[in-house]
C-alpha positions as CSV (number, residue, x, y, z in Angstrom):
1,X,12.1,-41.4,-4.5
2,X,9.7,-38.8,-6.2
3,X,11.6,-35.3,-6.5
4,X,10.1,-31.7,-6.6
5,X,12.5,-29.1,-7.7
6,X,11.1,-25.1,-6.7
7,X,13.4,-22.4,-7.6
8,X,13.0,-19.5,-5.5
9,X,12.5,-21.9,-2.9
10,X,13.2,-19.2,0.0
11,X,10.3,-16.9,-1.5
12,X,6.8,-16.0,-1.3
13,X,5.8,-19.3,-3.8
14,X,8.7,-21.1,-3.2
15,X,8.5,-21.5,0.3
16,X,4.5,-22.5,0.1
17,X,5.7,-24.8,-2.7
18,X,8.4,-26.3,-0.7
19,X,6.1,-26.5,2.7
20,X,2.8,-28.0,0.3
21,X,4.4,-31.1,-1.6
22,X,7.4,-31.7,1.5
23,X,3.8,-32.4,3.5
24,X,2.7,-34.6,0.5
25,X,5.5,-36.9,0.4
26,X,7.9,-35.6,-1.6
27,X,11.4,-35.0,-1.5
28,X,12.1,-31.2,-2.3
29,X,14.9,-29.4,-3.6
30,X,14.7,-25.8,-3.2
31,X,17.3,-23.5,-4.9
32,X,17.9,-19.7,-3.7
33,X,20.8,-17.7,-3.1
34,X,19.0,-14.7,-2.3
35,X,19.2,-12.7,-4.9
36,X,16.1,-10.3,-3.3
37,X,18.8,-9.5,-0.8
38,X,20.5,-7.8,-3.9
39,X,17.7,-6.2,-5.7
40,X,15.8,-5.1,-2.9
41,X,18.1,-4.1,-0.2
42,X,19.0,-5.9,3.9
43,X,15.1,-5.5,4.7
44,X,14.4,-8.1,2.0
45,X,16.5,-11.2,2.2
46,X,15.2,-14.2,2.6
47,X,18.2,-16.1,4.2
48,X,15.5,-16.5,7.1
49,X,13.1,-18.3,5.5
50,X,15.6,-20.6,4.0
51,X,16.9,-21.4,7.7
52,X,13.0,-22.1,8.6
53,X,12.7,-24.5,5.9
54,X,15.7,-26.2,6.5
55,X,15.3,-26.6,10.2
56,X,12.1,-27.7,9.9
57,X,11.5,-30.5,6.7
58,X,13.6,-33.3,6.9
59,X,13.4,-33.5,3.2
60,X,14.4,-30.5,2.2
61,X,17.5,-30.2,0.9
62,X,18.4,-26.1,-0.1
63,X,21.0,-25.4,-3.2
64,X,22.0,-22.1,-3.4
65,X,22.6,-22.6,-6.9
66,X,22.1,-19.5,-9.1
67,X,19.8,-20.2,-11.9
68,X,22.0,-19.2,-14.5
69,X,24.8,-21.5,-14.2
70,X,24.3,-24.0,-16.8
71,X,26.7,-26.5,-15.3
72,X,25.6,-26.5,-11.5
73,X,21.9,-26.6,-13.0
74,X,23.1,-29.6,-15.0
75,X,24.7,-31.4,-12.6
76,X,21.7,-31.0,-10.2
77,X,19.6,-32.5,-12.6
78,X,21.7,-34.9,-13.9
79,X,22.3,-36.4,-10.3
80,X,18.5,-36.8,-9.6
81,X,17.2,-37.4,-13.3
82,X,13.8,-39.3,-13.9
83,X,12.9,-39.3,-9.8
84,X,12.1,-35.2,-10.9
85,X,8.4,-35.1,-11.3
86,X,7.7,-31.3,-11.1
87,X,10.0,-28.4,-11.7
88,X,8.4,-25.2,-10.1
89,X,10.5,-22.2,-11.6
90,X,9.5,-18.9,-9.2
91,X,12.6,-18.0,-9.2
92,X,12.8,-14.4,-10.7
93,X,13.6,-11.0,-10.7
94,X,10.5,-9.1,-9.9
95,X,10.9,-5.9,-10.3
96,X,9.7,-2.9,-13.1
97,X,12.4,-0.3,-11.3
98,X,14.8,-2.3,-10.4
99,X,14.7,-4.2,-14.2
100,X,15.6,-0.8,-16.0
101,X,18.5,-0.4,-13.4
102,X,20.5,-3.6,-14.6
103,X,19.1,-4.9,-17.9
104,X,21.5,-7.3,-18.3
105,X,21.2,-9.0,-15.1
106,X,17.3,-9.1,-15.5
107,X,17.0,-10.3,-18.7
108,X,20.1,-13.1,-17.7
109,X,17.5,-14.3,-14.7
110,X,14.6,-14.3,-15.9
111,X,14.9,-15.2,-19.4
112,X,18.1,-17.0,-19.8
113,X,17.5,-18.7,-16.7
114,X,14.0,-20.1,-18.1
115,X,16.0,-21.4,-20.6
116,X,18.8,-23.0,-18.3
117,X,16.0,-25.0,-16.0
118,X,14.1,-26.2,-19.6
119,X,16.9,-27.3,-21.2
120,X,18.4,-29.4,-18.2
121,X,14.9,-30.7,-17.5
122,X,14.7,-31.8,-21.4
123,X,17.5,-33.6,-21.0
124,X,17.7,-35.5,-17.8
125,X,13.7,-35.5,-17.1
126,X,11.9,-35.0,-20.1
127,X,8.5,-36.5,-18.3
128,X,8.5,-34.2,-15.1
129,X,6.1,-31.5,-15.1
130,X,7.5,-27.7,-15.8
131,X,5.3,-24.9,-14.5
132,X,6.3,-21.3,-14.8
133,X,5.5,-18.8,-12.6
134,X,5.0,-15.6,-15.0
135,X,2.8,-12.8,-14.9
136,X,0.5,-10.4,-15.5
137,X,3.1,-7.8,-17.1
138,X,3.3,-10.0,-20.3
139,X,0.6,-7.7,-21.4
140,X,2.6,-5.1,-20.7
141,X,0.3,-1.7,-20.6
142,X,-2.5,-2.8,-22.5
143,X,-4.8,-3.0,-19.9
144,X,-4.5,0.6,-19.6
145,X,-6.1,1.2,-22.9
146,X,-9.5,-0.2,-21.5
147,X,-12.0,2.1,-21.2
148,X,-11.8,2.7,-17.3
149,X,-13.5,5.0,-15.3
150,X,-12.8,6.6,-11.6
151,X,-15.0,6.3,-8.6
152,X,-14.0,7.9,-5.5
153,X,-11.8,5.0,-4.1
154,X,-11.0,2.6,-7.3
155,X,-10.5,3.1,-11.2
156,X,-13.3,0.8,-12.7
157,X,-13.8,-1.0,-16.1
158,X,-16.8,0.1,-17.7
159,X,-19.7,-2.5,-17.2
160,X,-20.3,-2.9,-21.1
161,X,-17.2,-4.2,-21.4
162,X,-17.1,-8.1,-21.8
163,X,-14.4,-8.0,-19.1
164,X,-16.0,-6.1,-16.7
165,X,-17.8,-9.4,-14.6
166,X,-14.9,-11.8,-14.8
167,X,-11.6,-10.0,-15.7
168,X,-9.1,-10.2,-18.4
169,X,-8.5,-13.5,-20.0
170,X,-5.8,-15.2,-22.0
171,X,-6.8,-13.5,-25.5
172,X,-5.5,-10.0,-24.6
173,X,-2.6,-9.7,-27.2
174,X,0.8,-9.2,-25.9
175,X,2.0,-7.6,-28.9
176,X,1.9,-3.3,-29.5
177,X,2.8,-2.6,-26.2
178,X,4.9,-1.2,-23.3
179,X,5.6,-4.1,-21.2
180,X,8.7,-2.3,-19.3
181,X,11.9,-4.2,-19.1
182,X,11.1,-6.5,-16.2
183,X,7.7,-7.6,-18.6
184,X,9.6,-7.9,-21.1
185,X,12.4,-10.5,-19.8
186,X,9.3,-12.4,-18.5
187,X,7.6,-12.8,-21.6
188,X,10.6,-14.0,-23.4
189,X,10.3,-16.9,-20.3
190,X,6.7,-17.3,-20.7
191,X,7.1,-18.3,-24.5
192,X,10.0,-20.2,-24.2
193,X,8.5,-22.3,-21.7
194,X,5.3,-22.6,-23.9
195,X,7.5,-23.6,-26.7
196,X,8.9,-26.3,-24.6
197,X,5.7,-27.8,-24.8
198,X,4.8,-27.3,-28.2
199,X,8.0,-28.3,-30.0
200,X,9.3,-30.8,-27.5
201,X,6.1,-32.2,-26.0
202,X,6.8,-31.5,-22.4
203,X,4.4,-31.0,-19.6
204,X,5.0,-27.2,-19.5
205,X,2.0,-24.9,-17.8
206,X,2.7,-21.1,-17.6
207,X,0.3,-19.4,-14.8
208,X,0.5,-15.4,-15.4
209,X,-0.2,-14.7,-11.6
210,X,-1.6,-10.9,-10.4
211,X,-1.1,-9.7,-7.2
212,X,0.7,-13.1,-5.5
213,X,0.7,-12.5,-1.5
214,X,1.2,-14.1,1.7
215,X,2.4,-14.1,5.0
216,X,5.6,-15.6,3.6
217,X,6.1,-12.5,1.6
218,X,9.7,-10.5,2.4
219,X,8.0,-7.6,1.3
220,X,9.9,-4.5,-0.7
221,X,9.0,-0.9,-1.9
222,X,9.6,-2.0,-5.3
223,X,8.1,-5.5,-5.3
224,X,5.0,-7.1,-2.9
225,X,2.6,-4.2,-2.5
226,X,0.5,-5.8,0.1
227,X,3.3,-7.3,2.1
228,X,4.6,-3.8,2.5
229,X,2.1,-1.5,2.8
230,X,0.8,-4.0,6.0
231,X,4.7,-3.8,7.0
232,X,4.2,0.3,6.4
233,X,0.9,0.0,9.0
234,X,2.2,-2.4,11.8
235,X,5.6,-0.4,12.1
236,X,4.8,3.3,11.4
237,X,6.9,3.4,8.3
238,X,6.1,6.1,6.0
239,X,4.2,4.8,2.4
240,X,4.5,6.3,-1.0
241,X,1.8,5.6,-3.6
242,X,3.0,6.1,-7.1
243,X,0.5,7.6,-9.5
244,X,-3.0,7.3,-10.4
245,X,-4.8,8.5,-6.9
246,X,-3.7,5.3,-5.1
247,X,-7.0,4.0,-7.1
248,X,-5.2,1.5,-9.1
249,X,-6.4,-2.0,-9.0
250,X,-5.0,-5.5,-8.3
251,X,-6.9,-8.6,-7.8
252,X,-5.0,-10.5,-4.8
253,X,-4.4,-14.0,-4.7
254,X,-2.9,-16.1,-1.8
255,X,0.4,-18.5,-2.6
256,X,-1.2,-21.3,-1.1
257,X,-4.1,-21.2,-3.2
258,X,-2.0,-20.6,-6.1
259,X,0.5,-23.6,-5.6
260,X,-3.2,-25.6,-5.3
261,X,-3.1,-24.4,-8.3
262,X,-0.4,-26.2,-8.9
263,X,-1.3,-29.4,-7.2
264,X,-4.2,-29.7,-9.6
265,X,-2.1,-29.1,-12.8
266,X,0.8,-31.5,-11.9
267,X,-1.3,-34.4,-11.3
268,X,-2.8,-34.0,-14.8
269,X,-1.1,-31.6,-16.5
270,X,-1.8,-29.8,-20.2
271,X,1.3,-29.0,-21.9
272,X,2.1,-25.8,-23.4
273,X,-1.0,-24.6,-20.8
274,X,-1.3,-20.8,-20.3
275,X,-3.6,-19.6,-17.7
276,X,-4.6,-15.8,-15.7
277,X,-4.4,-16.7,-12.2
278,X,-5.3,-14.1,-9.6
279,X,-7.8,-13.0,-7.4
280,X,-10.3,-12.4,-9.6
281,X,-13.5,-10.8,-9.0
282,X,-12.9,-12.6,-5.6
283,X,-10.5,-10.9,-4.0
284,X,-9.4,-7.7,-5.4
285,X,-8.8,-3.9,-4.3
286,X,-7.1,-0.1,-4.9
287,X,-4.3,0.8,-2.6
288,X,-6.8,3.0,-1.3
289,X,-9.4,0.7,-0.2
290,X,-6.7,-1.9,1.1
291,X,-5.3,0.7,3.2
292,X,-8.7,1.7,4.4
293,X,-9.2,-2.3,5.1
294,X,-5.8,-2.5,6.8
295,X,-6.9,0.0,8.9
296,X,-9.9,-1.7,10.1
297,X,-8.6,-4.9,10.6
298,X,-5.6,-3.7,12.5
299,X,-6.4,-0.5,14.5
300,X,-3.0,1.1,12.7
301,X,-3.4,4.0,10.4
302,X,-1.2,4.1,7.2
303,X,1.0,7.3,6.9
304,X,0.9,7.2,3.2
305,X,1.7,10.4,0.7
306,X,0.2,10.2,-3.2
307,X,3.0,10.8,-6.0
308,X,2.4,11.9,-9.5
309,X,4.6,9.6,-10.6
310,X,3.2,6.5,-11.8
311,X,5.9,3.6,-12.6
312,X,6.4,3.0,-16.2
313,X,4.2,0.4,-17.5
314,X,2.1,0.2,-14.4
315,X,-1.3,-1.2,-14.5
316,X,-3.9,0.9,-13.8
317,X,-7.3,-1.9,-13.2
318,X,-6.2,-5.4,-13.3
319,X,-8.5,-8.5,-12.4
320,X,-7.4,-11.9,-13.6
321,X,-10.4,-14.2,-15.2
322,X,-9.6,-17.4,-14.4
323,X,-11.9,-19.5,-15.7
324,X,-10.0,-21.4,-18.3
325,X,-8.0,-22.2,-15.4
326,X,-11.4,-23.5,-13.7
327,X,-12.6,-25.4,-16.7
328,X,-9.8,-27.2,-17.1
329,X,-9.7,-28.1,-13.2
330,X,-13.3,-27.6,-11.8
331,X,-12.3,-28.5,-8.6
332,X,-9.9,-26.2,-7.6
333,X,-11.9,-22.9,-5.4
334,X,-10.0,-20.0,-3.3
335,X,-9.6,-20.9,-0.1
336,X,-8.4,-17.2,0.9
337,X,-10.8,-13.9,0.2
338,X,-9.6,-10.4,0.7
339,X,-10.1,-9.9,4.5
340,X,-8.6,-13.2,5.1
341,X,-5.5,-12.6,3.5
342,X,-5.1,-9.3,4.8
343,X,-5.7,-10.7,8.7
344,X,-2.9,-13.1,8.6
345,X,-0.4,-10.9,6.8
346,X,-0.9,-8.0,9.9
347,X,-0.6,-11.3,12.1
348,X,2.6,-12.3,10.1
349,X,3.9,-8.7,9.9
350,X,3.5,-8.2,13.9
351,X,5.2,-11.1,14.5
352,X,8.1,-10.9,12.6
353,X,8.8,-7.0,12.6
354,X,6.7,-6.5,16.5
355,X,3.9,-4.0,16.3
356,X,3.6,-0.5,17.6
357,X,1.1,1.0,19.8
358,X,-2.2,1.8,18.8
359,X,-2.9,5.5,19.0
């Protein structure tokens, strides 16, 4: 019996974890108790996705086990031991806002959780893989210190800038800089994990992930911009864009073809691994322009209002370069662009929240 363990399991990456390695063989244990239903409000639970996944993977067994609890994460892993092969930790809280609202309780998630998962996986399955979803926000705002420009519907990096054709990669310090408390508690996870690898030997791989989307994607103000601002345009709801013109930029990536991602690095693995994982150059746009491209795919207009207010620690331009990623697995290639994602996330949005008229 070969075991995959995904935390966050009723989530965005979760749930495409849970649904990719269920359909290639595995057994999967999938841990939420819906903690997004407490940062984010009703409108974000995911208590239906984990009743989809359980009525539909025989499998699939769902803990709703908070990550923190040493001894329930203990006994999990004690009871299943060396059949866990892969530990997917998405688990998190996501949040800049909500982060600097309860401190404590972000930091205990997403940092001393890290720490609870590694520690019970180096004792009762030192050989399974351990992959970390972290982020982009490890860098804090250094990205903002690039020498962008504006263009009438996108901030742009300046084309002599090494960056400029594939994106940021792994050597942008994370030192000197604001990361905001939410960045913060995930960097603390990002280099615990890598030092699981390093000091420990295990098969740890961090991926800092931009804009992760999907249709799966219970979408909140504060967390999932693409999720929401599609859930703005299919039901008429109102959408604030904090700071910098609605120009800033994120480079979109789908889950499924990050947890191929995942696939590829589980099956041969390098430990202490740290990769930028994203859209890239291949899939990336302002708030402005993905409103604009909502529009056109859709028929519905975004009622959206501009606020000075930019959240602390925002990123202005981000594109992931995800090459090393590539090198080290040269057969890995997006299977989702831009206009694809965006079409089955207004198909996803209509059927789960029904659509309004067209105007």
């Amino acid at each position: 019996m070969s075991i995959v363990i995904v935390t966050g399991s009723s989530g965005l990456i979760g749930s495409e974890a849970v649904n990719f390695f269920h359909d290639q063989g595995f057994d999967v244990i999938g841990m939420d108790n819906n903690m997004r239903e407490y940062f984010f409000g009703p409108e974000a639970s995911v208590d239906w996705k984990t009743s989809q996944l359980v009525a539909s993977l025989p499998r699939f067994r769902h803990k709703a086990i908070d990550i923190r609890d040493a001894s329930a994460i203990d006994n999990l892993f004690k009871a299943n031991g060396k059949n866990i092969e892969l530990v997917i930790h998405s688990a998190a809280q996501p949040s800049h806002d909500w982060a600097a609202r309860e401190p404590m309780t972000d930091f205990s998630i997403n940092a001393t959780g890290t720490l609870v998962l590694l520690e019970a996986a180096r004792k009762f399955s030192p050989d399974s893989v351990f992959i970390l979803t972290s982020t982009n926000k490890v860098y804090g705002d250094t990205p903002n210190s690039l020498p962008l420009y504006e263009t009438e519907r996108r901030w742009e990096l300046d084309p002599s800038h090494p960056w400029s054709e594939r994106g940021i990669d792994e050597s942008m310090s994370i030192d000197q800089t604001k990361h905001s408390i939410f960045g913060a508690s995930k960097t603390a996870a990002d280099v615990m994990v890598q030092e699981y690898g390093k000091y420990f030997g295990m098969h740890t791989g961090v991926f800092r992930g931009g804009c992760l989307t999907g249709p799966a994607h219970s979408g909140a103000e504060l967390h999932g911009f693409l999720a929401f601002l599609v859930r703005c345009a299919v039901t008429g709801r109102p959408y604030t864009v904090f700071g910098h013109k609605g120009k800033q930029v994120r480079d979109n990536i789908h889950s499924n073809d990050l947890v191929q991602c995942f696939w590829y690095f589980y099956r041969n693995p390098k430990p202490a691994a740290v990769y930028n994982i994203g859209g890239s150059r291949f899939s990336n746009c302002s708030i402005l322009e993905a409103i604009d491209l909502i529009a056109e795919l859709s028929g519905y207009e975004v009622a959206y209002s501009l606020s000075e207010n930019a959240r602390s620690g925002d990123h202005i331009w981000w594109i992931s370069d995800v090459r090393r990623f590539q090198r080290d697995f040269p057969s890995w290639a997006y299977t989702y662009d831009l206009r694809a994602i965006v079409t089955e996330l207004i198909e996803a949005a209509k059927e789960r929240y029904g659509a309004r008229e067209i105007r």
